[in-house]
C-alpha positions, 0 to 999 in steps of 0.5 A: 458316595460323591463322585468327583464331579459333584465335589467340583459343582459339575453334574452331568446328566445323560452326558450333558453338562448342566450349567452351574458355577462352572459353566459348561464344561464336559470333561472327557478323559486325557487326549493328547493334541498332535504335533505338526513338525513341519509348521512347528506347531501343536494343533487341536483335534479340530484342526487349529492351531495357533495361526488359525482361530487360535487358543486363549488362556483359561482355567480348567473349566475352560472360562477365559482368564488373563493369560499370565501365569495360565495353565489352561488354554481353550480352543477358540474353534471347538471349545477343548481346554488344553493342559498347556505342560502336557498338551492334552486336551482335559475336556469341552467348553463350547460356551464359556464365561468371557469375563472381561477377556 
């Protein structure tokens, strides 16, 4: 059988994402960012918000993309990439594929 991250070019072993078309991505299951109400702001399990060290458009594997149209964003302090409709964070990239951006 082949599971989902083989489908998608990700194989991990003993939790360790291996570098492959995907970059470094370790997904982790859904985790929802928190809210601050007074600041407005949805901040990253690291702390960050958007004032701070900010977020960056990326696609699901957390590598940076032009922010057009972007339904992923990146933690530019932990690496967590973010669902932006549902604000969750999807997984880890601590180094990804900058391209031109």
């Amino acid at each position: 059988m082949v599971s989902k991250y083989q489908k998608s070019g990700i194989f991990k072993l003993n939790n360790i994402a291996m570098n492959t078309k995907k970059g470094n991505f370790i997904p982790q299951d859904a985790e929802e960012m928190g809210y601050h109400e007074y600041l407005d702001y949805w901040v990253c399990k690291c702390k960050n918000f958007e004032k701070l060290d900010g977020f960056n458009a990326c696609d699901r594997y957390g590598n940076l993309i032009s922010p057009i149209g972007a339904e992923y964003c990146r933690c530019e302090r932990c690496g967590s990439v973010i669902e932006v409709k549902t604000h969750s964070i999807i997984g880890i990239n601590p180094n990804p594929d900058r391209g031109r951006f």
